[in-house]
C-alpha positions in Angstrom: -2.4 34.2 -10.8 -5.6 33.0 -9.6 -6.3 31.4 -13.4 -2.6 29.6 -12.9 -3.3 28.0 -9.3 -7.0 26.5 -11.0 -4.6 25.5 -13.6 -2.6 23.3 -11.6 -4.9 22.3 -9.1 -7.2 20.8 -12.4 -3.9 19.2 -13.5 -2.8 17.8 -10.0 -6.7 16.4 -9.7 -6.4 14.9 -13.1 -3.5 13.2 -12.4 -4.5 11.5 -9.6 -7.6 10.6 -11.0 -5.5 9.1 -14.1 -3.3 7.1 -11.7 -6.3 5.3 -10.0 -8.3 4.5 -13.2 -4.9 3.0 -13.9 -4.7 1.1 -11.0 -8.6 -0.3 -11.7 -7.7 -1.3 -14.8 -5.2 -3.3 -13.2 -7.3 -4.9 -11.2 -9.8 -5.7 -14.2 -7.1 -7.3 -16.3 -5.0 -9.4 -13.7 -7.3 -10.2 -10.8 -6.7 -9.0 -6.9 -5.0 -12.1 -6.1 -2.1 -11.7 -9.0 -1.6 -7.9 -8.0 -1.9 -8.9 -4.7 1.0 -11.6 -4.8 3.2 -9.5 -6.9 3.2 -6.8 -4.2 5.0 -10.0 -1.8 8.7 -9.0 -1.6 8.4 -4.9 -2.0 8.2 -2.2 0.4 6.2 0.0 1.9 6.6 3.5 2.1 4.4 6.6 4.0 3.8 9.7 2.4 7.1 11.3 3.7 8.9 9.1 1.2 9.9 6.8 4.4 11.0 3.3 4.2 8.3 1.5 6.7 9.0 -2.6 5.8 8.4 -5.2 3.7 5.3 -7.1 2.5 5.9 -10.1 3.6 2.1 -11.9 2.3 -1.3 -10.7 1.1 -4.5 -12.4 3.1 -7.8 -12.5 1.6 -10.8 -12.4 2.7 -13.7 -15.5 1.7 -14.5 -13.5 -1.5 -10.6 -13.8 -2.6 -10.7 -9.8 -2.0 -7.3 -8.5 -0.8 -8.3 -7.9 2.9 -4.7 -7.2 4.8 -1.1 -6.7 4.1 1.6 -8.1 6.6 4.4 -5.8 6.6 7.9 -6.9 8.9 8.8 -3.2 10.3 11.7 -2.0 9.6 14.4 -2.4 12.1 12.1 -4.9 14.3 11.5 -8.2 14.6 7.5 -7.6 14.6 4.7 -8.1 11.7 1.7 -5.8 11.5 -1.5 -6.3 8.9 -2.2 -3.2 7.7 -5.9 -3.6 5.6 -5.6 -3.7 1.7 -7.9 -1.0 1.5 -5.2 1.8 3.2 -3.2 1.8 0.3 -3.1 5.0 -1.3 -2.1 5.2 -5.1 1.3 6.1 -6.3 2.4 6.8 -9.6 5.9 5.0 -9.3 5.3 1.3 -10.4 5.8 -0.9 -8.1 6.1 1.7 -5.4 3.2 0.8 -2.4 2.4 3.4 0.2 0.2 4.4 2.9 -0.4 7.4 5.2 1.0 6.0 8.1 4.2 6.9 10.1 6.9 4.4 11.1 5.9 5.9 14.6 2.3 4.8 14.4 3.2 1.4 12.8 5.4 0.6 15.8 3.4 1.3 18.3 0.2 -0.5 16.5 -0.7 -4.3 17.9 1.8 -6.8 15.8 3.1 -10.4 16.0 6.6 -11.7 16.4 8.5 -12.6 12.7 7.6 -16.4 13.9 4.2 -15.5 13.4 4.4 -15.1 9.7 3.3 -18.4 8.1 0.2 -18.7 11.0 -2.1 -15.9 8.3 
């Protein structure tokens, strides 16, 4: 048994590694800001599988880095940036997520919808 569970954990651990060399590699061939504007228009779930929002834009910092993703909450009429850098990898396509709970992302400090075209 204890052969089995080092077994999967390996596998589990490879796995993840696999999806973020994949994810580098995407980075490497396209370029942050492609990536970046392709992930406009999607949404953005938490861990639990939870529907959080929608990216509405990508900002970048003065290196062209990703720096902040501005997600419309779901159900609200508020924005929030969320930094580039709490994205954690996901091995749907096109599937972005972070560990945050729609909770959390309420309550953080946002902007009104209006706000949108000032980042």
């Amino acid at each position: 048994m204890k052969n089995t569970l080092l077994l999967a954990l390996s596998i589990a651990v490879a796995l993840v590694a696999q999806t973020a060399a994949v994810c580098e590699a995407q980075y490497a061939q396209y370029g942050d800001v492609v990536i970046a504007n392709a992930m406009v228009g999607h949404h953005l779930y938490n861990l639990f599988g939870q529907d959080l929002g929608r990216i509405q834009k990508v900002t970048f910092d003065d290196y062209g880095t990703p720096a902040f993703i501005i997600v419309s909450i779901i159900g609200s009429n508020k924005i929030v940036p969320i930094p580039f850098s709490a994205l954690v990898p996901s091995y749907r396509p096109n599937r972005f997520t972070v560990a945050i709970t729609i909770g959390q992302l309420r309550n953080m400090p946002g902007y009104s919808i209006n706000a949108l075209d000032s980042f």
